[in-house]
C-alpha positions in Angstrom: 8.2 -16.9 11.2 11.5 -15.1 11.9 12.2 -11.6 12.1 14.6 -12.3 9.2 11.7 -13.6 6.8 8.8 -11.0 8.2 11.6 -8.4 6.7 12.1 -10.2 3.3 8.1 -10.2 2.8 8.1 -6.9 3.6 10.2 -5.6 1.5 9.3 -8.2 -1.7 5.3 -6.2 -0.2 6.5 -2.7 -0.7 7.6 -3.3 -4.5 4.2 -5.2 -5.6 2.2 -3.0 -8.1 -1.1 -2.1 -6.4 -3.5 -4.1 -8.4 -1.2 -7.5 -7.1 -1.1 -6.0 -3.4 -4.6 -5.5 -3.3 -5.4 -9.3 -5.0 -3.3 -10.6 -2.6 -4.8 -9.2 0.6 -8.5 -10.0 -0.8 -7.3 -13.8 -1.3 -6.0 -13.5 2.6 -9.2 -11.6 3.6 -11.3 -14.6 1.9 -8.9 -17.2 3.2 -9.8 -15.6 6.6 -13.3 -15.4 6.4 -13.7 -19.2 5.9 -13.0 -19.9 9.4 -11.0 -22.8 8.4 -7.1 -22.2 9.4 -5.6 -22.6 12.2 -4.5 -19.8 15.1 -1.1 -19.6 14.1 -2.0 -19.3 10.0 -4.8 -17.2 10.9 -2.1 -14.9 12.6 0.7 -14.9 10.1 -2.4 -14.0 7.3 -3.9 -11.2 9.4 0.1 -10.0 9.9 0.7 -10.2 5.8 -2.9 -8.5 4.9 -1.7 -5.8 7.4 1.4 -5.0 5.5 -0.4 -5.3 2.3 -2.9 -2.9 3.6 -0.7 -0.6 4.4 1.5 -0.7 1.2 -2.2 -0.1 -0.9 -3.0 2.7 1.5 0.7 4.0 0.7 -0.1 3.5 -3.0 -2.9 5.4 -3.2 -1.9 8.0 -0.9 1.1 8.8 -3.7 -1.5 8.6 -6.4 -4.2 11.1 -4.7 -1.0 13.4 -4.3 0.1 13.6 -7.8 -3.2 14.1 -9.0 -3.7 17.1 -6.7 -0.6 18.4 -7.8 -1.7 18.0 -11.6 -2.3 21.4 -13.4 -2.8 23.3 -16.5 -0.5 25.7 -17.5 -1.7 28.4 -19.1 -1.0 26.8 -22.7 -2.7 24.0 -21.9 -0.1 21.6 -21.0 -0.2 19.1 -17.8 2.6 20.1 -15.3 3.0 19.7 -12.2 2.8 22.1 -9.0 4.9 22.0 -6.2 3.4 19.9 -3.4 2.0 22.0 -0.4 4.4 21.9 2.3 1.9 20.2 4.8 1.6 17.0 2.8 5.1 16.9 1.9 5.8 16.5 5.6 2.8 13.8 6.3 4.2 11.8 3.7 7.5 11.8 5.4 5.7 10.4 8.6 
């Protein structure tokens, strides 16, 4: 697979909802467990559930910070607070 396509799936990776992400890399996980495919498939699966992976843990990372950042104002409305500077700067990494 070229550099050129690894790029494309990539990018198509990083704008799947999570729920379609996360399908997706258990079908490659199951795929993988059979022992049935070939080196070379096995490879290009394991490098697809890795970028998958990684746009789920992205996902959820976002998710975990705007819950934390979720609070009550003192009339009872949901707002939001601003986002400690510490994880501000470990999502940029």
């Amino acid at each position: 697979m070229s550099k050129a396509v690894k790029a494309v799936d990539a990018a198509k990776a990083d704008h799947l909802p999570f729920e379609e992400a996360l399908k997706k890399l258990e079908t490659i996980v199951e795929t993988m467990e059979s022992g049935e495919l070939p080196l070379e498939t096995m490879l290009a699966r394991f490098e697809e559930g890795t970028r998958l992976a990684r746009v789920c843990q992205a996902k959820l990372a976002d998710a975990e910070l705007k819950i934390q950042q979720l609070e009550s104002k003192t009339d009872g409305e949901p707002g939001l607070k601003p986002a400690p500077a510490e994880l501000v700067a470990e999502e940029a990494n």
